[in-house]
C-alpha positions in Angstrom: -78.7 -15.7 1.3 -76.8 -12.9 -0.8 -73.4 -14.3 -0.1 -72.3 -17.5 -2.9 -71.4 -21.0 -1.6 -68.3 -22.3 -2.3 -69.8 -23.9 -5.4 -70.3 -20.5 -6.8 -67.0 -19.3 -6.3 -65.2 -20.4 -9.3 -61.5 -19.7 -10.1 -61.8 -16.5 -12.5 -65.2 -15.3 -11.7 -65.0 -11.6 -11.3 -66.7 -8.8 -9.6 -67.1 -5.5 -10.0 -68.8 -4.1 -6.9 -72.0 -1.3 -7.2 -71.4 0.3 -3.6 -68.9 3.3 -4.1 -67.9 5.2 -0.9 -66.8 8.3 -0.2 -64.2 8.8 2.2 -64.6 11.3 5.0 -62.2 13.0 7.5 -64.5 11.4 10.3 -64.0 8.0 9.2 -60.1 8.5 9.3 -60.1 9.8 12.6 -62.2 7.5 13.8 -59.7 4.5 12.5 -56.7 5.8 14.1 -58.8 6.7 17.5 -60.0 3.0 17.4 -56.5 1.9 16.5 -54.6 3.7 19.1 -52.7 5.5 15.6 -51.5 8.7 16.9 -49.3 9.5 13.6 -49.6 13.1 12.3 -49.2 11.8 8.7 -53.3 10.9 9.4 -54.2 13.5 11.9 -52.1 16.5 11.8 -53.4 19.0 8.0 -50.5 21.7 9.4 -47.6 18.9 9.7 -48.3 17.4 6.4 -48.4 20.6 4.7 -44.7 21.8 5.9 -43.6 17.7 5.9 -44.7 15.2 3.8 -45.0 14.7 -0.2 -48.5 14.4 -0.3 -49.1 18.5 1.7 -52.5 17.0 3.4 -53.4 13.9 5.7 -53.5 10.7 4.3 -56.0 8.1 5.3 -55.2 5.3 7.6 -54.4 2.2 5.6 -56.4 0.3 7.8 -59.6 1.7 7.2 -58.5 1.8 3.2 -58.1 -2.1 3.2 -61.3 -2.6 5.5 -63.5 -0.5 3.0 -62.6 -2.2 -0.1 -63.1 -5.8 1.7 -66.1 -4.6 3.2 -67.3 -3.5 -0.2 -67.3 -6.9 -1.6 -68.8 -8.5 0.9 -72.6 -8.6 -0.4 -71.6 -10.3 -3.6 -69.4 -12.5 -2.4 -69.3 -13.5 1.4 -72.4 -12.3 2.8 -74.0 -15.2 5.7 -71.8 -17.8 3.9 -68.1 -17.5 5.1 -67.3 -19.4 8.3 -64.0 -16.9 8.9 -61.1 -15.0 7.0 -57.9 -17.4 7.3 -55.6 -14.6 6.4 -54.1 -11.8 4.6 -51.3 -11.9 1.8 -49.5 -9.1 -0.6 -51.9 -6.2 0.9 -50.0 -3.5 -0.7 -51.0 0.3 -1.2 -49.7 2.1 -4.1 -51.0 5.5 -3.8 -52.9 7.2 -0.7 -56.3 7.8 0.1 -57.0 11.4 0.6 -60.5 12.9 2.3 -63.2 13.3 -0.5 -62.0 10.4 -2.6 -64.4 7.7 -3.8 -63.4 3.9 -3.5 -65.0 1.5 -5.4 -63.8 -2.0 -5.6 -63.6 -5.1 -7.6 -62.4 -8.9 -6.6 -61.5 -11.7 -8.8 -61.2 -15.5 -7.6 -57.9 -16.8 -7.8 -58.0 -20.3 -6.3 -60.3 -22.5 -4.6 -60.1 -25.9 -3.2 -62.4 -28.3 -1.0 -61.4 -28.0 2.8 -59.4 -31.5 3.8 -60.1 -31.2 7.5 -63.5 -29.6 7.5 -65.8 -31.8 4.8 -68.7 -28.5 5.0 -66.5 -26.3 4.0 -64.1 -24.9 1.2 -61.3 -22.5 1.1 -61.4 -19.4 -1.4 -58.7 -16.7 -2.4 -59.9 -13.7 -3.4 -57.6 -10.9 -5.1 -59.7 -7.7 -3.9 -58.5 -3.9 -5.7 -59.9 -0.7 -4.5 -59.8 2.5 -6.9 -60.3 5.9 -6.5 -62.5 8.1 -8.7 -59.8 8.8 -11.2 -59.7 5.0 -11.5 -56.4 4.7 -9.8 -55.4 1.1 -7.7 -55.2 2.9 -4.1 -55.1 -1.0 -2.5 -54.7 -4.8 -3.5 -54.6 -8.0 -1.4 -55.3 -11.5 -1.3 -57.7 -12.8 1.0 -58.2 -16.2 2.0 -61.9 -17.2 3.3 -63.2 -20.5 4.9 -66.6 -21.2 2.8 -70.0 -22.7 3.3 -70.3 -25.4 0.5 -74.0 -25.8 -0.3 -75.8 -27.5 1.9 -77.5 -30.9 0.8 -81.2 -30.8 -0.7 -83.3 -32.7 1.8 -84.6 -36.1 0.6 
């Protein structure tokens, strides 16, 4: 199982994630199709050059915070999270643009031993996503139900 049990996931262990991806213009019109996101400030090149700051589309948030979650899944989560119990302080402080690299790295902040559910444990995880001039493009904290190790057989 690549994904670490609960056990594993020890208040201040740190990742820093291999996978780096680079963002395309498909992949954000893709998120707002699948979003139902009509807003020009993601799919309109000719409005955000006369209107906006930035003079070119900026990719959807949603597909910004998706990536860099989805990034640290295989060191972290992978076949041993039961379910995501929530999101907290997901911020963005700069945009993604088409042709920038994410890469990502997570950090656990707290974990404690489910009180209702004695298989399980619950972990927050801060997650940060960078571009490729190793500037934070996304943080949040993510709170995951965990598989504690199951018990050697006698």
């Amino acid at each position: 199982m690549p994904g670490l049990y609960f056990e594993d996931l020890t208040v201040g262990k740190q990742f820093k994630h291999a996978i780096r991806r680079t963002v395309t213009e498909a992949d954000n019109v893709f998120i707002c199709a699948l979003t139902h996101n009509p807003a020009a400030l993601h799919l309109d090149e000719q409005y955000c050059r006369e209107h906006t700051e930035f003079g070119q589309r900026i990719v959807n948030s949603v597909f910004t915070l998706g990536l860099v979650v989805g990034i640290s899944v295989g060191d972290t989560t992978l076949g041993t999270t039961v379910g995501n119990l929530g999101w907290d302080e997901v911020r963005f402080p700069r945009p993604v643009f088409h042709g920038d690299t994410i890469r990502a790295e997570s950090e656990v902040l707290e974990a404690r031993a489910s009180k209702s559910r004695p298989d399980n444990g619950v972990v927050v995880f801060q997650h940060r996503g960078y571009n490729q001039r190793d500037e934070l493009v996304m943080t949040c904290k993510r709170s995951a139900l965990m598989l504690r190790r199951p018990a050697a057989p006698r």
